[in-house]
C-alpha positions in Angstrom: -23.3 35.6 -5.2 -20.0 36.9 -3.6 -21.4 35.6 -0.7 -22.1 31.7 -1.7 -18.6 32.0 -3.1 -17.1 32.6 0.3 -19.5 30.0 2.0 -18.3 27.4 -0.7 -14.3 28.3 -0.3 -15.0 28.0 3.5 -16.7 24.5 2.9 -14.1 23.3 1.0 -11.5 24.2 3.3 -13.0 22.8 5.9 -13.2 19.4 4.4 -9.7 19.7 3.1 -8.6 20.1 6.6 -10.8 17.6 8.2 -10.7 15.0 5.8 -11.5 11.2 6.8 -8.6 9.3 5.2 -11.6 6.4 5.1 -14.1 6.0 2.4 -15.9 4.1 4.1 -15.7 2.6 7.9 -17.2 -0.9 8.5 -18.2 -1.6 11.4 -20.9 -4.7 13.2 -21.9 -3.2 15.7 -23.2 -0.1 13.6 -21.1 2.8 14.4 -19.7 3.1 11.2 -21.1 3.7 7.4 -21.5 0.5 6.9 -22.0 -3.2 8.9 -20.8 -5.3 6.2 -17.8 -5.3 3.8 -19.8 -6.1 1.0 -21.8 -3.6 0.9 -19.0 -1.2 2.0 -16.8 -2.4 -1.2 -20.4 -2.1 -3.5 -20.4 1.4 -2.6 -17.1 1.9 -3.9 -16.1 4.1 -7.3 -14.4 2.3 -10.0 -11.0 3.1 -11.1 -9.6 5.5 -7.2 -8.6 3.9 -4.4 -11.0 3.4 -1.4 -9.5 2.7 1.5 -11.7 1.2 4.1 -11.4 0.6 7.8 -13.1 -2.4 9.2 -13.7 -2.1 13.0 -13.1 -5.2 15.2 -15.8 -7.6 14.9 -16.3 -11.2 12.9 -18.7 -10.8 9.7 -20.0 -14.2 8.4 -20.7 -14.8 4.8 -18.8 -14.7 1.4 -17.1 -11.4 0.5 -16.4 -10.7 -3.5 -13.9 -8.2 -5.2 -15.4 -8.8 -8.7 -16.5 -11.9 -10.2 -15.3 -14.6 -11.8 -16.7 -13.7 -15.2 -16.4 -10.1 -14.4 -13.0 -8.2 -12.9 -13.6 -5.4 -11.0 -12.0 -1.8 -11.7 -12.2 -0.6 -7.9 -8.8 0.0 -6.3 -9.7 -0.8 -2.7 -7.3 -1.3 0.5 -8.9 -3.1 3.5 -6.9 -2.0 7.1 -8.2 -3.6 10.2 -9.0 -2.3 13.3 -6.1 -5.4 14.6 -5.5 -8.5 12.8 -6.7 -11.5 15.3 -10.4 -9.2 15.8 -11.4 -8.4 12.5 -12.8 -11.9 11.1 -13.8 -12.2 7.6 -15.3 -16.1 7.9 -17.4 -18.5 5.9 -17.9 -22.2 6.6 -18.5 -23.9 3.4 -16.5 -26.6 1.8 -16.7 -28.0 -1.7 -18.4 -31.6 -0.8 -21.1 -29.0 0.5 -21.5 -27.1 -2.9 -19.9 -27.5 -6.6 -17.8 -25.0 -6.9 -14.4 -23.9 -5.1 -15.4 -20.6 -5.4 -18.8 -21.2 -3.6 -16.7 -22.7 -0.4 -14.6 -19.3 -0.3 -14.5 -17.0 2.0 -13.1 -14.1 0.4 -12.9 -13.6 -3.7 -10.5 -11.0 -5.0 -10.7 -10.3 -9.2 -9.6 -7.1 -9.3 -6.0 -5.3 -9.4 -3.4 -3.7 -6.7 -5.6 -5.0 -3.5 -3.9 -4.3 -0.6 -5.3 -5.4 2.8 -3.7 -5.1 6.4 -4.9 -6.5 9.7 -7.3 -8.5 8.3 -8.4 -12.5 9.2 -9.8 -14.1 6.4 -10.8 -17.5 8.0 -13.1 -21.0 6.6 -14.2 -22.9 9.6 -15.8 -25.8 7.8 -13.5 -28.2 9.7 -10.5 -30.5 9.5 -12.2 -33.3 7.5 -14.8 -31.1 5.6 -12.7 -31.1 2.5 -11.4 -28.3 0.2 -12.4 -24.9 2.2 -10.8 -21.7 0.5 -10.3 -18.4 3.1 -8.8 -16.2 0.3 -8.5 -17.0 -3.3 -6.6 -14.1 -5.3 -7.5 -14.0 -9.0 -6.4 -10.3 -9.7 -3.1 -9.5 -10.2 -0.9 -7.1 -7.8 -2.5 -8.1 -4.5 -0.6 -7.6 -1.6 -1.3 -8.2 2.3 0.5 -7.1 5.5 0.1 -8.4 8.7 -2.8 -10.6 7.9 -4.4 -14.7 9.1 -5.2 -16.8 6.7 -7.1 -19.8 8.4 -8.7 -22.9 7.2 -7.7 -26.6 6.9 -7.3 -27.7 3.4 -6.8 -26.0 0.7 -6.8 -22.5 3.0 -4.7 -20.2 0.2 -5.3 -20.2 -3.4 -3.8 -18.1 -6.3 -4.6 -18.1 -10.0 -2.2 -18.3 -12.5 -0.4 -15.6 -14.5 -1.2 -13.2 -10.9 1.3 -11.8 -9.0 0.6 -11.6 -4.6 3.0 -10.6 -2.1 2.4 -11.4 1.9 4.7 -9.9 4.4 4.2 -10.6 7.9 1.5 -12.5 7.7 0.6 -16.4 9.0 -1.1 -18.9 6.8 -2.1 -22.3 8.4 -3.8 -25.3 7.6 -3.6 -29.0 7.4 -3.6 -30.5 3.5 -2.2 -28.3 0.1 -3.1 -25.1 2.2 -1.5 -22.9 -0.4 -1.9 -23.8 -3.8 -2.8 -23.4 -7.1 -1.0 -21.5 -9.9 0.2 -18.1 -8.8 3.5 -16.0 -8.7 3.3 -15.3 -4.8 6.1 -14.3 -2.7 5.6 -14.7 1.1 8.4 -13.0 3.1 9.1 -13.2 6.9 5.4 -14.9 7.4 4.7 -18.3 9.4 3.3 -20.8 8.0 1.7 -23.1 10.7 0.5 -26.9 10.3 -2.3 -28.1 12.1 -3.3 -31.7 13.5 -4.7 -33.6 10.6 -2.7 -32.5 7.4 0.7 -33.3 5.6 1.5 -30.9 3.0 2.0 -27.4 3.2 2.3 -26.3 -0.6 0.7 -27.9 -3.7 2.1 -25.4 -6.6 0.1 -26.2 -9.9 1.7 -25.0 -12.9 4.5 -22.2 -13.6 3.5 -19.3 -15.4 6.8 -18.2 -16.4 9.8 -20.3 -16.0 13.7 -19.2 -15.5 15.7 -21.1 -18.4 18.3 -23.8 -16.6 20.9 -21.8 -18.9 20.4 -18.9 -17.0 21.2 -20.5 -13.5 24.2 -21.4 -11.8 22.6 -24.4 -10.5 21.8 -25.7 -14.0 17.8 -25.8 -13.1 14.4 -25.0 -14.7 13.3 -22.7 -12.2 9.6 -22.8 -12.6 8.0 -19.7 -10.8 5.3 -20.8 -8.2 5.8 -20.1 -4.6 8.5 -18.2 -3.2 8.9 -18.3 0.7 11.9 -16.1 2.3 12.8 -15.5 6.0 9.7 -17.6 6.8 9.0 -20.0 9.8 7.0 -23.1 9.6 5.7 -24.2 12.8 3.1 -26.9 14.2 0.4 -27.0 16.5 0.6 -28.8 19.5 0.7 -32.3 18.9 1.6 -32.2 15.2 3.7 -35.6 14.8 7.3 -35.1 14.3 8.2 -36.0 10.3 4.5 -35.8 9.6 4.7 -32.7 7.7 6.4 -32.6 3.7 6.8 -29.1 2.2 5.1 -29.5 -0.3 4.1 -31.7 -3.4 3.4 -31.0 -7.3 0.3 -30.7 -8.2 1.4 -30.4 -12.0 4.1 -31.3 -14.0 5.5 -27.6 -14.3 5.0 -27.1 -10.1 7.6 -24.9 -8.1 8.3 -23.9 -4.8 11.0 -22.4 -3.0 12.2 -21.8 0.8 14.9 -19.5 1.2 16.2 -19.0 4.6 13.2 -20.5 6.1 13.2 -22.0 9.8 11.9 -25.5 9.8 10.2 -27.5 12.7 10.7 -31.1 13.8 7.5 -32.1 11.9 8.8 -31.9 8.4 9.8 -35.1 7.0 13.6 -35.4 6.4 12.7 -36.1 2.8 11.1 -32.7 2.6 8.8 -33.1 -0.8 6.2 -35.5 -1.6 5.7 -37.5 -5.1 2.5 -37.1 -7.0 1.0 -38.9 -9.9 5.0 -38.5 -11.1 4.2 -34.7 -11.5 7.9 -34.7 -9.6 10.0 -35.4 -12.6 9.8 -32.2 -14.0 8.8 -30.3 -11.0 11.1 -27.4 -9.3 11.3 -27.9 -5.5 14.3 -26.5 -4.3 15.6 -25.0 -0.7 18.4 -22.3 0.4 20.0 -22.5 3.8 17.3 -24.1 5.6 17.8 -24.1 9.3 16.2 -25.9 12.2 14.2 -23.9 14.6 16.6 -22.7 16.6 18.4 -21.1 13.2 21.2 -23.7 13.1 21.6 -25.4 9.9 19.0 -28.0 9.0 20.2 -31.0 7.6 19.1 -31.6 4.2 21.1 -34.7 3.6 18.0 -36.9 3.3 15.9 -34.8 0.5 14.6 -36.6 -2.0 16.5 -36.9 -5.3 14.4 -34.5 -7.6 14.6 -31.5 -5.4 18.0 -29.6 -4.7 19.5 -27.1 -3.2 20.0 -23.0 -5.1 23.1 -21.9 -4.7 23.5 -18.2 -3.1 24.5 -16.6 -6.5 21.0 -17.6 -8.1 19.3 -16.4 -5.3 20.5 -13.6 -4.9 20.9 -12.8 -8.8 17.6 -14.4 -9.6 15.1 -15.0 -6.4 13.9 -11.5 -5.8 11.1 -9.8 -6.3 12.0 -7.3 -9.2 13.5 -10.2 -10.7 10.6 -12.9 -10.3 7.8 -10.6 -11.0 9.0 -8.9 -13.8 8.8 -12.0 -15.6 5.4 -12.4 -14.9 4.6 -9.0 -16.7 6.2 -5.7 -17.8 3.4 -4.2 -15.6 5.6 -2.7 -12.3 5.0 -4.5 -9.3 7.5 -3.2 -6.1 5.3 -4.4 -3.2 8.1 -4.2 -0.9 7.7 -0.6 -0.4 4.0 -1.0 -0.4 4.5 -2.5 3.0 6.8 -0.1 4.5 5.4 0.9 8.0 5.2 5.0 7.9 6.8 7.0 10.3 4.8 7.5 13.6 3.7 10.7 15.2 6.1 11.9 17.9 5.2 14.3 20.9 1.8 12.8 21.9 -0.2 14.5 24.4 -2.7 15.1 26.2 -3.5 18.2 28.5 -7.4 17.8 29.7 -9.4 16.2 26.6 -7.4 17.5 24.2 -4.6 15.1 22.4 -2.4 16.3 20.1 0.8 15.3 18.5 3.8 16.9 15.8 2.7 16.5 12.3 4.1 13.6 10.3 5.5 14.2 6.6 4.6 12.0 3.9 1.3 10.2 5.6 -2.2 11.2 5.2 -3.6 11.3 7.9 -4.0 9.8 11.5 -6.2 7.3 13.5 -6.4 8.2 17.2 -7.3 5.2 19.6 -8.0 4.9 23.0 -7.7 1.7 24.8 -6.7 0.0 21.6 -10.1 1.0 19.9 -10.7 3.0 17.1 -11.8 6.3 18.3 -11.4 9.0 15.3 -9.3 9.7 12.6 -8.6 12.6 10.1 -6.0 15.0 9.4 -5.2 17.4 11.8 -2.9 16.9 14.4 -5.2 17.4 17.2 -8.3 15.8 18.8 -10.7 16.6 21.6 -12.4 13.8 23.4 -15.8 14.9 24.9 -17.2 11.2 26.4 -15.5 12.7 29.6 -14.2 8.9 30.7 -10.6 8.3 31.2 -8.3 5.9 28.8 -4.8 5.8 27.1 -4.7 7.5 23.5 -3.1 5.8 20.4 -2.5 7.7 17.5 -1.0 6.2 14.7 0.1 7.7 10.9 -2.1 6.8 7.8 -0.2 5.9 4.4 -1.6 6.8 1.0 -2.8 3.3 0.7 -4.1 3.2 4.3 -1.0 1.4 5.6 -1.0 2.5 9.5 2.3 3.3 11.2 3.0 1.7 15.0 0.8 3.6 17.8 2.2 6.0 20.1 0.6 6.3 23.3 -0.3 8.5 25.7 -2.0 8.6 29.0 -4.9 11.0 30.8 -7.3 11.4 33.4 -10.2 13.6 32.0 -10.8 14.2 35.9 -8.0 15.2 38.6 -7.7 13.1 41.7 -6.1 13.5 44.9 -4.0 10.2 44.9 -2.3 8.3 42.1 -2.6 4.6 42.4 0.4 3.2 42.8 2.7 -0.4 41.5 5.7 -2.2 41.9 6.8 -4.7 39.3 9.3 -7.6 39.8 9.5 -11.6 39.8 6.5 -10.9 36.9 4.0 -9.9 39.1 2.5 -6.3 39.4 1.9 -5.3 43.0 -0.7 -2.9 44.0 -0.8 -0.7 46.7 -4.3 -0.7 47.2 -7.2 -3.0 45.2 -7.7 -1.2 41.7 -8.8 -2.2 37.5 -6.0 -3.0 36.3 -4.8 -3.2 32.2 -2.0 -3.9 30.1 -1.4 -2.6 27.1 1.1 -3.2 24.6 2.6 0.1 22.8 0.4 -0.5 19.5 -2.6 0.2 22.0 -3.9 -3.4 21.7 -5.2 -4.6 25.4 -3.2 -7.8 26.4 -4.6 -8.3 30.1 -7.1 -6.6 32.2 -8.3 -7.6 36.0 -10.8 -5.7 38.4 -11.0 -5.3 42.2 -6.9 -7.0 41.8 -4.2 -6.1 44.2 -1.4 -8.9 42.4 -1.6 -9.5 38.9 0.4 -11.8 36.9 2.4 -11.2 34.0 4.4 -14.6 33.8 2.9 -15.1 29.8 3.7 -12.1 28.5 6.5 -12.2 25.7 9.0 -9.9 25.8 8.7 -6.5 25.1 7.3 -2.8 26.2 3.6 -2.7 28.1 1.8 0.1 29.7 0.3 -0.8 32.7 -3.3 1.3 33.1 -4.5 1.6 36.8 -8.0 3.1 38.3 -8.2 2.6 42.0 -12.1 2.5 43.9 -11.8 6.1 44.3 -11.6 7.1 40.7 -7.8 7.7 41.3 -5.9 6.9 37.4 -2.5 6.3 36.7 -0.2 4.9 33.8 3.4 3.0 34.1 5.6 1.7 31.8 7.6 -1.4 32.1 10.0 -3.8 30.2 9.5 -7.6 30.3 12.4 -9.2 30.0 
């Protein structure tokens, strides 16, 4: 007996110390537990969070949180391998079944869903008709760093819910955010495609600020709230073609507070509808023009106005907002706060390790960009015996993931190092080599073989590593600054 004691004390300690911060890992291919989400999210307990990891790769079909007629109790966080390669997609649109619901991609009835680096996508086409991505029907949901992408109708929340989307861009062509949600989006893009008019359709207020309790002497009807956010065009988007949005209900609201505004929205700025505008709330603060001067709001239509500065910043914030909306707590600002990255990453041989990070979970170690491991030590060896860069990155409690600090090996030791020389954004090789780019997160932003000068003309600014294997096997790692 003593001795099954120690063997289950030893067990135990060993999965304490080796524990995968993931539930479950989804991946298509099949190198994780799973190769869909939904039968990842099936597999989930009720009432703990699951975090799962979904591996780049585009999964087809409709993905469900609950039901309609049934919330779910599973507190689950989705975190993406990186946001533009994992593809959650569907291509149905309501003139192709009955039901919104049936046309949408992604179906969330359940509370505090929190998802990062995820696209959630409905490619039934620019004139298909209404064709949901993501419809949020549980209350608390909040997303970092995610796409939303379809044509019309792309976004929809349910009234009396609360959502909060931070870095993330939304884009579509007709009402492609709608419905009746509390949802603030804060420093995202939203982007118009060829084909549409109307960015918000806001149906009815579940809670509304009294015009009493306002400066401006408003109902302030609690829809849509967009802050810090930039609304761009596709290519050959008309210029004025675009309205910010229309009332899709007499008790409609929508706000844009220090949001950036392209050439394609209509000097009027709102669109009537079905005289829903009379009592409506459609109001800006110190819109600007793309280039952040002041946009000139001059020509707005009658029924919308302007917030002074002392409502919004007395009454258009978050705690403010969604406290209104419940007595339930809600602070998804410091849900999305990025954790602090690991420092001191190396790598000696096949072994990478890095200083221990406190507060985070664990860590996700990544080489070339990809998901290669994760747990929670603070070391890792690496046994495929083939060179690459190594990411590792910090794990939050809700599986938010910190920035990736890299560092670079070669499992095998070479005579020569290849060489570069950068300037007048071009790389120069000395000799014909494989050449990738990486950016500092780890994600691969260029890659050419048998390449002696390699462009870099269309990269945007910032910090890359440059990864370099010559013919003979020879590996070597630079760093540069485009400027």
């Amino acid at each position: 007996m003593k001795q099954l004691i120690t063997l289950l004390l030893t067990l135990c300690i060993c999965t304490f110390t080796n524990a995968q911060p993931f539930r479950f890992i989804v991946a298509a291919d099949g190198s994780g537990t799973h190769t869909t989400l939904q039968s990842a999210i099936d597999a989930c307990p009720d009432n703990e969070r699951s975090i799962i990891f979904v591996k780049n790769g585009t999964y087809y079909g409709q993905t469900y949180l609950g039901t309609k007629t049934v919330a779910s109790t599973k507190l689950i966080s989705l975190i993406g391998e990186s946001h533009n390669q994992v593809i959650l997609t569907y291509d149905k649109s309501l003139p192709m079944v009955t039901k919104f619901e049936e046309a949408t991609t992604f179906q969330l009835y359940a509370k505090d869903f929190y998802a990062e680096n995820i696209t959630f996508a409905n490619t039934a086409g620019v004139s298909a008709g209404q064709a949901l991505a993501l419809y949020t029907a549980g209350d608390r949901a909040t997303f970092k760093n995610c796409y939303i992408k379809g044509f019309q109708d792309t976004y929809r929340s349910k009234k009396g819910t609360r959502a909060y989307l931070k870095d993330c861009k939304i884009e579509g062509t007709v009402d492609f955010i709608y419905a009746g949600g509390t949802v603030f989006f804060d420093d995202c893009e939203l982007h118009c495609l060829q084909g549409g008019g109307y960015i918000v359709a806001p149906e009815d207020a579940y809670q509304t600020i009294p015009k009493t309790a306002t400066v401006c002497d408003k109902f302030l009807r609690l829809g849509f709230i967009f802050r810090n956010c930039d609304i761009t065009a596709q290519t050959g988007v008309a210029d004025n073609s675009y309205y910010l949005g229309r009332p899709w209900n007499t008790t409609a609201g929508a706000f844009y507070l220090n949001c950036k505004l392209g050439k394609h929205i209509n000097p009027k700025g709102w669109k009537e509808w079905n005289g829903n505008e009379i009592s409506a709330s459609f109001a800006e603060y110190n819109s600007m023009n793309a280039d952040g001067t002041l946009a000139d709001v001059s020509g707005r239509v009658s029924w919308s106005f302007q917030l002074p500065q002392a409502d919004v910043d007395n009454l258009m914030t978050t705690a403010g907002i969604y406290g209104r909306i419940s007595t339930e707590i809600y602070e998804p600002v410091s849900l999305c706060v990025v954790p602090t990255a690991p420092v001191s990453v190396s790598v000696n041989g096949n072994l990478i390790s890095w200083s221990a990070v406190d507060g985070v979970t664990a860590y996700i170690i990544l080489k070339d960009g990809k998901y290669l491991s994760s747990g929670t030590e603070t070391t890792f060896t690496d046994d495929s015996g083939v060179s690459g860069i190594y990411s590792v990155r910090s794990v939050g409690t809700l599986g938010q993931l910190s920035t990736a600090i890299s560092a670079a090996t070669a499992l095998n030791e070479f005579k020569e190092v290849p060489r570069a020389s950068i300037f007048d954004d071009l790389i120069y090789l000395y000799k014909p080599a494989t050449i990738k780019l990486f950016s500092l997160n780890g994600d691969k932003v260029g890659e050419a073989a048998n390449c002696q000068i390699f462009s870099i003309k269309n990269l945007t600014k910032g910090v890359y590593l440059v990864h370099i294997k010559d013919l003979n096997g020879g590996f070597s790692v630079q760093k540069f600054i485009k400027n």
